[in-house]
N, CA, C and O atoms as a Tripos MOL2 file, in Angstrom:
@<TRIPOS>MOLECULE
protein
  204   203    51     0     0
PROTEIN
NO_CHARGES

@<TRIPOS>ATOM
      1 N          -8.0160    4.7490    4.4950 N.3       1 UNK1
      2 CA         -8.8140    3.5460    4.3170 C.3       1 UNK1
      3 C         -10.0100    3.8650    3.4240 C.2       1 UNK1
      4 O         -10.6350    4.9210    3.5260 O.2       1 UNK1
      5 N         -10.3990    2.5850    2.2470 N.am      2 UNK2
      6 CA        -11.6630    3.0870    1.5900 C.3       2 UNK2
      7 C         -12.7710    2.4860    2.3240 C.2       2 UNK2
      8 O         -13.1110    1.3140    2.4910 O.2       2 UNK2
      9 N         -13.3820    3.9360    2.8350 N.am      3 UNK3
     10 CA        -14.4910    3.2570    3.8400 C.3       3 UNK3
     11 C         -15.6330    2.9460    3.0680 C.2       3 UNK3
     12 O         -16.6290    2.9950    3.7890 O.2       3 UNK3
     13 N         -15.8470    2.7080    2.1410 N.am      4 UNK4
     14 CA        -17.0000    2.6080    1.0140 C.3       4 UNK4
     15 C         -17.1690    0.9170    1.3560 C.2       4 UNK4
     16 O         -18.1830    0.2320    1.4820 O.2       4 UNK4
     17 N         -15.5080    0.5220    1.4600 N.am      5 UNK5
     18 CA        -15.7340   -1.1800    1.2140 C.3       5 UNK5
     19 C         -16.4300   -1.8790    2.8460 C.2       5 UNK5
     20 O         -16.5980   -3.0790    3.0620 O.2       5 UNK5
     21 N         -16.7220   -0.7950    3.7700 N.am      6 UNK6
     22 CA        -17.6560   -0.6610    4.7800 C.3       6 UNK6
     23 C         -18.6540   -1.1570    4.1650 C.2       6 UNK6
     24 O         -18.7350   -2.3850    4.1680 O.2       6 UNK6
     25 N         -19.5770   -0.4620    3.5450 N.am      7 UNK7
     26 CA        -20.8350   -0.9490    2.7940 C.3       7 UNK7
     27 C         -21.0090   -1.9310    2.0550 C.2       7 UNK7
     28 O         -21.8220   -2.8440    2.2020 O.2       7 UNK7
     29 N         -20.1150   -1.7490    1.0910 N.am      8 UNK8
     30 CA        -19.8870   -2.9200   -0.3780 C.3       8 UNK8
     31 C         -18.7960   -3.5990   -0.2760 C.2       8 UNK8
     32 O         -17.9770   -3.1440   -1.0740 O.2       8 UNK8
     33 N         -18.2380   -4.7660    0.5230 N.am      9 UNK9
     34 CA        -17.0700   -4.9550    0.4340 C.3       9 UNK9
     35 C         -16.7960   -6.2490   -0.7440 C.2       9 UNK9
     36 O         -15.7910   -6.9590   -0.7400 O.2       9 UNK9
     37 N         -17.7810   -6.3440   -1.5960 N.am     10 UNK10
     38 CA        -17.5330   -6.8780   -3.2020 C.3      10 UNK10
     39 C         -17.0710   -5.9270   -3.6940 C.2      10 UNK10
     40 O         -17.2030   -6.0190   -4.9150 O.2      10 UNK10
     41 N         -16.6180   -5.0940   -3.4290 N.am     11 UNK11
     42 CA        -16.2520   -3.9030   -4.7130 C.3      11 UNK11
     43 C         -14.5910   -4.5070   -4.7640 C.2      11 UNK11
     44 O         -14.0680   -4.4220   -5.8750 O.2      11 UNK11
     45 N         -14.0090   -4.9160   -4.0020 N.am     12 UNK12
     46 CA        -12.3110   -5.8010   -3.9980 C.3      12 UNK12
     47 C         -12.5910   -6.7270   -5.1430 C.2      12 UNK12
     48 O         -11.6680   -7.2630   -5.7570 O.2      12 UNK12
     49 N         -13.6450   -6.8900   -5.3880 N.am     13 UNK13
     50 CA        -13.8440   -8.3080   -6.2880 C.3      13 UNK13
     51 C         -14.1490   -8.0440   -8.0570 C.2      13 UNK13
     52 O         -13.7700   -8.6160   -9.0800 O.2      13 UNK13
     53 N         -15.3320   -6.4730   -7.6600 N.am     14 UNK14
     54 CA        -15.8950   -6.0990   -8.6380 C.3      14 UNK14
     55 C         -14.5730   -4.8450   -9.3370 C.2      14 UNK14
     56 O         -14.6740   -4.7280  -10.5580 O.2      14 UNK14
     57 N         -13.8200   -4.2690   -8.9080 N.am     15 UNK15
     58 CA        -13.1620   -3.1650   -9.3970 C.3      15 UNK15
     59 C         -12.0590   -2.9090   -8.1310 C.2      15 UNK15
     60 O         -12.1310   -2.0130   -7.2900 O.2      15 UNK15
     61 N         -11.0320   -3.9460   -8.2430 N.am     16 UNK16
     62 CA         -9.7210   -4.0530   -7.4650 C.3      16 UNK16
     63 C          -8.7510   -3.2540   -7.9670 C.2      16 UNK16
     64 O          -7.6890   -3.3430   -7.3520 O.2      16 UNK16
     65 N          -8.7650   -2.3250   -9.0960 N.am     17 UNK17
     66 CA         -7.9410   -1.6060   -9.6240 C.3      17 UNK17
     67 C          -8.6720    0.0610   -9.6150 C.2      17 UNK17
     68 O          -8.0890    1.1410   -9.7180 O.2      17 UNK17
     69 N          -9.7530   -0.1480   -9.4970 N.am     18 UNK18
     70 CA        -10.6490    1.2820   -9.2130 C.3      18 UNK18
     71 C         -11.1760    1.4520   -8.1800 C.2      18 UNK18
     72 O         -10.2960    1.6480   -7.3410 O.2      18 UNK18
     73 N         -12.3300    1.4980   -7.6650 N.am     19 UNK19
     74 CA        -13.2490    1.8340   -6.3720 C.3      19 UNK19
     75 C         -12.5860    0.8320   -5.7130 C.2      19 UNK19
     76 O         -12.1400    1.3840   -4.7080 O.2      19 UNK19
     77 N         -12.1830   -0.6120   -5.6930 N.am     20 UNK20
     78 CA        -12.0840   -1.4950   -4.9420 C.3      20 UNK20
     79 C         -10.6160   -1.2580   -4.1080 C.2      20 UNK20
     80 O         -10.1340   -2.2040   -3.4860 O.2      20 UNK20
     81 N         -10.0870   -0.2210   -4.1310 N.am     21 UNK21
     82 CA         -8.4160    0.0230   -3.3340 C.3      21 UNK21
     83 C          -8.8290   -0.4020   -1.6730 C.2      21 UNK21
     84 O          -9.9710   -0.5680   -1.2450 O.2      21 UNK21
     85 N          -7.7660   -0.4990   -1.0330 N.am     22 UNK22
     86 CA         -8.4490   -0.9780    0.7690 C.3      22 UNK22
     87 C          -7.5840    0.6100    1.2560 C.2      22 UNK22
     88 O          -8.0920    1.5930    1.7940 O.2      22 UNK22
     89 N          -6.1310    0.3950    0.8330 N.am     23 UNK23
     90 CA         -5.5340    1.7930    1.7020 C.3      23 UNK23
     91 C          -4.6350    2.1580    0.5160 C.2      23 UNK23
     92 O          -4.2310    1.4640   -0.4170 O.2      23 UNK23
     93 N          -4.3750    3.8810    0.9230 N.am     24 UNK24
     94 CA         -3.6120    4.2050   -0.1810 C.3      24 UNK24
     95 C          -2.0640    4.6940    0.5370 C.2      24 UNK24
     96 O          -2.1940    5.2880    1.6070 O.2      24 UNK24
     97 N          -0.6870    4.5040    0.0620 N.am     25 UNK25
     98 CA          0.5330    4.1190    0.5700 C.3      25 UNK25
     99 C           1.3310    5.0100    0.2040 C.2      25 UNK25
    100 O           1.8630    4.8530   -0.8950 O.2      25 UNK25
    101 N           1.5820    5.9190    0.8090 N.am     26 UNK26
    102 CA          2.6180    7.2040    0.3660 C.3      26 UNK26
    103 C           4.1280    6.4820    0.9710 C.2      26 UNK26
    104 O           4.4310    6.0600    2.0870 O.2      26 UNK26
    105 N           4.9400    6.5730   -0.4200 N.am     27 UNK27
    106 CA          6.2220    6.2200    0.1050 C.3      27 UNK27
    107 C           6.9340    7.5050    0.4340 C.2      27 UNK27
    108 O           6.5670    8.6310    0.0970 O.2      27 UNK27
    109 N           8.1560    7.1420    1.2390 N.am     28 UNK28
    110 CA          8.5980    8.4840    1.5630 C.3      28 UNK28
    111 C           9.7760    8.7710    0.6660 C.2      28 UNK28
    112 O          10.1940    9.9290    0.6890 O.2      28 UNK28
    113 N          10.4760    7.7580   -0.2500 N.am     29 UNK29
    114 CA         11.2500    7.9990   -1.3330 C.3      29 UNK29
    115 C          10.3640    7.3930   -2.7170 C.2      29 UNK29
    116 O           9.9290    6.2860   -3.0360 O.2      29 UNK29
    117 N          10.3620    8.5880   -3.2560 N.am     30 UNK30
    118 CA          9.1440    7.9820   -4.6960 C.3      30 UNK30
    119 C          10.4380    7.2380   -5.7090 C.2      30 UNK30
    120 O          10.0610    6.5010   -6.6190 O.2      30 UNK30
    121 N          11.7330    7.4310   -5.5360 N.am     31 UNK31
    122 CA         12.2040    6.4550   -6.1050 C.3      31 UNK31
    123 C          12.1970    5.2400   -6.1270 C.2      31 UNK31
    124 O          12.6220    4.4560   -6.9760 O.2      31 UNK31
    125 N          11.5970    5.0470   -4.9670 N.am     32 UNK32
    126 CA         11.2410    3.1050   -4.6910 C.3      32 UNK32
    127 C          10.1550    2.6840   -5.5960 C.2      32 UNK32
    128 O           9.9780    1.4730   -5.7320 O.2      32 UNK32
    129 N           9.1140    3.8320   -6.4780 N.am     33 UNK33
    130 CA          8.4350    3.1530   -6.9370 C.3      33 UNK33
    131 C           9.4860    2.6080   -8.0770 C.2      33 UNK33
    132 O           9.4360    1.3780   -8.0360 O.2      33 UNK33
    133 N           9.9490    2.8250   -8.5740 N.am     34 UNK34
    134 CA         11.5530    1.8520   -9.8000 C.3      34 UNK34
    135 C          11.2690    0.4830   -9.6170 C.2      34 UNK34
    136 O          10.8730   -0.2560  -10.5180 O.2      34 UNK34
    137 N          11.5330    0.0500   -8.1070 N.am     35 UNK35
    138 CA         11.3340   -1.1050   -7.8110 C.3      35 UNK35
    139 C          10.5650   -1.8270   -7.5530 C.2      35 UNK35
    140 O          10.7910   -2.9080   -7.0080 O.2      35 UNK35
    141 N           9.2130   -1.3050   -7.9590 N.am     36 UNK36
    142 CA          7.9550   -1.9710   -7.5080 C.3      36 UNK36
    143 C           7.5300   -2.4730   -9.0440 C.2      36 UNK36
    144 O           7.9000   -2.0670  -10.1450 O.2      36 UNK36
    145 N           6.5410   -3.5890   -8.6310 N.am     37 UNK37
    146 CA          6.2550   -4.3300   -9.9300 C.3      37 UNK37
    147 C           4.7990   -4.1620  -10.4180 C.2      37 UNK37
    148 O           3.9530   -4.2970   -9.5330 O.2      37 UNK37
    149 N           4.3680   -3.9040  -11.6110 N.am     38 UNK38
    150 CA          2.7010   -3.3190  -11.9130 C.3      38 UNK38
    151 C           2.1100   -4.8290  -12.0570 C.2      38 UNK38
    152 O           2.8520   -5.7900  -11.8550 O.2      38 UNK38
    153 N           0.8580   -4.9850  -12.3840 N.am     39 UNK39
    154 CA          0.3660   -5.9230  -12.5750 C.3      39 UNK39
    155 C           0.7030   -7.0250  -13.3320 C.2      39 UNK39
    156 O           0.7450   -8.2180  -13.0320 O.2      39 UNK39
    157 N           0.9040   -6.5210  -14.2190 N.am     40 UNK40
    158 CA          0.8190   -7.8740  -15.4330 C.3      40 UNK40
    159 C           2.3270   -8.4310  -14.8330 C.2      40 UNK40
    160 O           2.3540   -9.6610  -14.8730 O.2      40 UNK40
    161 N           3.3770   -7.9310  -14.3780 N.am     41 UNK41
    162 CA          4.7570   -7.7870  -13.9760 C.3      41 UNK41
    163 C           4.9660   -9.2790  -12.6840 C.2      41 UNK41
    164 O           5.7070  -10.2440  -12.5000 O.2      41 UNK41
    165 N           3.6450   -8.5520  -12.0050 N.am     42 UNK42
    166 CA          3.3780   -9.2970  -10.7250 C.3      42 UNK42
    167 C           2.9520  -11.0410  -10.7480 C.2      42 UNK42
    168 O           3.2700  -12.0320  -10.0910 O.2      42 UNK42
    169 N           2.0370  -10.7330  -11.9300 N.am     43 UNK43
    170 CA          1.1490  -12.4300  -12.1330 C.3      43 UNK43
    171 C           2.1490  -12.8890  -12.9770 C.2      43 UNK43
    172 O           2.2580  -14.0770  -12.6750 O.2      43 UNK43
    173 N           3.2640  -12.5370  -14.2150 N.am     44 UNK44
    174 CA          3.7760  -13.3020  -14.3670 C.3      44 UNK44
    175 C           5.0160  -13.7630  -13.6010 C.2      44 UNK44
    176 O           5.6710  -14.7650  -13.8880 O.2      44 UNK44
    177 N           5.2690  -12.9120  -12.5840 N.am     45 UNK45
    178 CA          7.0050  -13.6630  -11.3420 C.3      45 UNK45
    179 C           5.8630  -14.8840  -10.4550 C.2      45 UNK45
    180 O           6.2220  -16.0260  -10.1650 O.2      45 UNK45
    181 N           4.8480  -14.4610  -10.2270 N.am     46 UNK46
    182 CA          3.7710  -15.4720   -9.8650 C.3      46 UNK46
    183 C           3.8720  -16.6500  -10.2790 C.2      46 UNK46
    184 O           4.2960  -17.6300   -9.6670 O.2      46 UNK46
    185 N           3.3630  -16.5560  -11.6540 N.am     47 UNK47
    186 CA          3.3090  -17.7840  -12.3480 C.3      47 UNK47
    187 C           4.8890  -18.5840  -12.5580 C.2      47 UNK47
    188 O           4.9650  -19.8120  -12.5760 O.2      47 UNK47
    189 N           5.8360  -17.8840  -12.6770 N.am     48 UNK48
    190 CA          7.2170  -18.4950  -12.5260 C.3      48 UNK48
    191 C           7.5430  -19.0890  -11.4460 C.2      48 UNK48
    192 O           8.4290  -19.9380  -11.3460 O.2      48 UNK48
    193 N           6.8740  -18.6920  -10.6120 N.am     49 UNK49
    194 CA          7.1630  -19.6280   -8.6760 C.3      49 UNK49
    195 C           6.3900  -20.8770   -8.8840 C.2      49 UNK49
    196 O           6.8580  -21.9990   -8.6940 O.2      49 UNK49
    197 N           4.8530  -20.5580   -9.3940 N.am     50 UNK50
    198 CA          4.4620  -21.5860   -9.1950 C.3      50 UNK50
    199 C           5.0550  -23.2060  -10.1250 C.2      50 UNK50
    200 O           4.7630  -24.3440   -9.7570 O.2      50 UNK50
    201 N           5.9140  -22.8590  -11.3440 N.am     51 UNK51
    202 CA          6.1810  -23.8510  -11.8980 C.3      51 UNK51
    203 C           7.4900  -23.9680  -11.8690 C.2      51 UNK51
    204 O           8.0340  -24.9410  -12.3920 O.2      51 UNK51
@<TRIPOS>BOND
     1     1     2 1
     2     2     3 1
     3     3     4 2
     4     3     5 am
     5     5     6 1
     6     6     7 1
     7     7     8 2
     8     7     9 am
     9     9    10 1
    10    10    11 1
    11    11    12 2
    12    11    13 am
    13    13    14 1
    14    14    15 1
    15    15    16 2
    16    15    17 am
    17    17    18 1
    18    18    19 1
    19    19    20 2
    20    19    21 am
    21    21    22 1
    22    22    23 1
    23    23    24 2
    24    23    25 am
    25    25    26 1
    26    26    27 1
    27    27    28 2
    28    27    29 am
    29    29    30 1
    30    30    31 1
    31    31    32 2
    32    31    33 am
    33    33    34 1
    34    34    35 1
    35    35    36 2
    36    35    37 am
    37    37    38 1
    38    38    39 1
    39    39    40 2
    40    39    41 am
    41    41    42 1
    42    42    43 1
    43    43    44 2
    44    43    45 am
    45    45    46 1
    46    46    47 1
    47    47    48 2
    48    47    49 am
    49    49    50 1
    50    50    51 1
    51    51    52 2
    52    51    53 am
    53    53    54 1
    54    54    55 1
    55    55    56 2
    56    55    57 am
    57    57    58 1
    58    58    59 1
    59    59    60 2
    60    59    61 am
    61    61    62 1
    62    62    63 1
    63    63    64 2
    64    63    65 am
    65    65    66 1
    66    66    67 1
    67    67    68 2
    68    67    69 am
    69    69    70 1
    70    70    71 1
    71    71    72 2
    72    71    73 am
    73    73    74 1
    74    74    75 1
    75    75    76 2
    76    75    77 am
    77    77    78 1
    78    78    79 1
    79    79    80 2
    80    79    81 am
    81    81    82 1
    82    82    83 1
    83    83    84 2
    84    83    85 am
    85    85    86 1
    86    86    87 1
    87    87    88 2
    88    87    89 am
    89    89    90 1
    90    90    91 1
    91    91    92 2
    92    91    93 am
    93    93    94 1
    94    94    95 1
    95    95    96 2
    96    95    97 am
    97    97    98 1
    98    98    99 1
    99    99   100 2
   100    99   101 am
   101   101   102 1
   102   102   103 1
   103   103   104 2
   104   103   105 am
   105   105   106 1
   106   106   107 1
   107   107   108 2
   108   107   109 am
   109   109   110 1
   110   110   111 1
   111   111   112 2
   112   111   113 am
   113   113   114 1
   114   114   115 1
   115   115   116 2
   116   115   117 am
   117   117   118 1
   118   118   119 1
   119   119   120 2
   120   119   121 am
   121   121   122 1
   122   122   123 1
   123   123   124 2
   124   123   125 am
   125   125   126 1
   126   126   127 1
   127   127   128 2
   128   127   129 am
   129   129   130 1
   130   130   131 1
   131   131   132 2
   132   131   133 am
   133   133   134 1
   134   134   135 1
   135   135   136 2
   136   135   137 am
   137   137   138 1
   138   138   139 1
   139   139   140 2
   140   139   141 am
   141   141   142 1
   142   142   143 1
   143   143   144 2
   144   143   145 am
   145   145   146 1
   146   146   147 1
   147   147   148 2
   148   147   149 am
   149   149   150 1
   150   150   151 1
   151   151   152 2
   152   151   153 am
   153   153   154 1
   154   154   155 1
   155   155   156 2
   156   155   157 am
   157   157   158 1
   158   158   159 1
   159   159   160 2
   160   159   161 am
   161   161   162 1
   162   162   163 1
   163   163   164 2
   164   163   165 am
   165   165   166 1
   166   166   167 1
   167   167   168 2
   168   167   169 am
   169   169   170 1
   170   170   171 1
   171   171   172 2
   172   171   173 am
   173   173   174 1
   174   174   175 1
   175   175   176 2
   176   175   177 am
   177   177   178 1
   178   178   179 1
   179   179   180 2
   180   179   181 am
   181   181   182 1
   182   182   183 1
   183   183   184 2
   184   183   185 am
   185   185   186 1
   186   186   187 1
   187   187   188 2
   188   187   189 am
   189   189   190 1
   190   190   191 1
   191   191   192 2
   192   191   193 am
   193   193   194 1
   194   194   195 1
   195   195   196 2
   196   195   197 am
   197   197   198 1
   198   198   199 1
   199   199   200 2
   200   199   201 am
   201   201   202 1
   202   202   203 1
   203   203   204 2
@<TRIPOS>SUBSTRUCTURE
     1 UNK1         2 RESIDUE 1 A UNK
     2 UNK2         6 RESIDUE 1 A UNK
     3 UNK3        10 RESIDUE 1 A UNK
     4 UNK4        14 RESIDUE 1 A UNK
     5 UNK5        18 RESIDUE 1 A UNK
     6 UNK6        22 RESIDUE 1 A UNK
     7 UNK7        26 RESIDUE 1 A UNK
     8 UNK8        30 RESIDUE 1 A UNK
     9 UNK9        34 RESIDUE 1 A UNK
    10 UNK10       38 RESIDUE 1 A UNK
    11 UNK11       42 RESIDUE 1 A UNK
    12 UNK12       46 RESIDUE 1 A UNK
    13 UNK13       50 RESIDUE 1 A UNK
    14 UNK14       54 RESIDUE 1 A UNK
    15 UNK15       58 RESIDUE 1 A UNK
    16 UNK16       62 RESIDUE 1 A UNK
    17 UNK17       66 RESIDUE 1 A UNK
    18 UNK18       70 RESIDUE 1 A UNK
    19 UNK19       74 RESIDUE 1 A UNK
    20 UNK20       78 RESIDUE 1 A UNK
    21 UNK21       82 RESIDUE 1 A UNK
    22 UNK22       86 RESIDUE 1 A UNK
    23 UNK23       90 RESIDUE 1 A UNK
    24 UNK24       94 RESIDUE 1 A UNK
    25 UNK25       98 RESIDUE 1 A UNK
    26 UNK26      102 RESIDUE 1 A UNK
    27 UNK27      106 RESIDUE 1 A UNK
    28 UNK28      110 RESIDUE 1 A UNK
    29 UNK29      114 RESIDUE 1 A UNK
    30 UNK30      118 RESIDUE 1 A UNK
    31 UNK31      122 RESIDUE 1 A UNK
    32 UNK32      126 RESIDUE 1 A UNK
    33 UNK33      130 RESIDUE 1 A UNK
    34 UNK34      134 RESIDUE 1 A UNK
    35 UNK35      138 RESIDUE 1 A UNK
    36 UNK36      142 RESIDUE 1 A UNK
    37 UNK37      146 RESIDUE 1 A UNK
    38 UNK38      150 RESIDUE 1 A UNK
    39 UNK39      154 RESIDUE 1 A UNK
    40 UNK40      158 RESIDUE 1 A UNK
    41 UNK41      162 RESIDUE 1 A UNK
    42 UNK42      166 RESIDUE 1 A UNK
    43 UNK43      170 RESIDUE 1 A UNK
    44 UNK44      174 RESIDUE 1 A UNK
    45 UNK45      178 RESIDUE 1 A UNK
    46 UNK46      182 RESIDUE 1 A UNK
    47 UNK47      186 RESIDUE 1 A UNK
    48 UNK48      190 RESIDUE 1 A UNK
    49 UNK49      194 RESIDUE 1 A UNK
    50 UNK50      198 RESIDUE 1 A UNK
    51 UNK51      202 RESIDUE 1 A UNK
């Protein structure tokens, strides 16, 4: 857990890709990351639901 966001919990707001992480997620097959989607990946299947 980032206990920092204890203190500052704008930092999710201010730097959600840096200081702002909440928990960090060890998979137990790193091949699953294949199937995971990065950002820009994410907002646009997003934006395809919504319309």
């Amino acid at each position: 857990m980032n206990e920092l966001l204890a203190e500052r919990p704008e930092i999710i707001n201010e730097d959600a890709y840096g200081k702002g992480w909440i928990c960090l997620i060890r998979l137990s097959d790193q091949a699953e990351m294949d199937a995971l989607l990065d950002a820009d990946a994410y907002a646009a299947l997003v934006e395809n639901e919504v319309h």
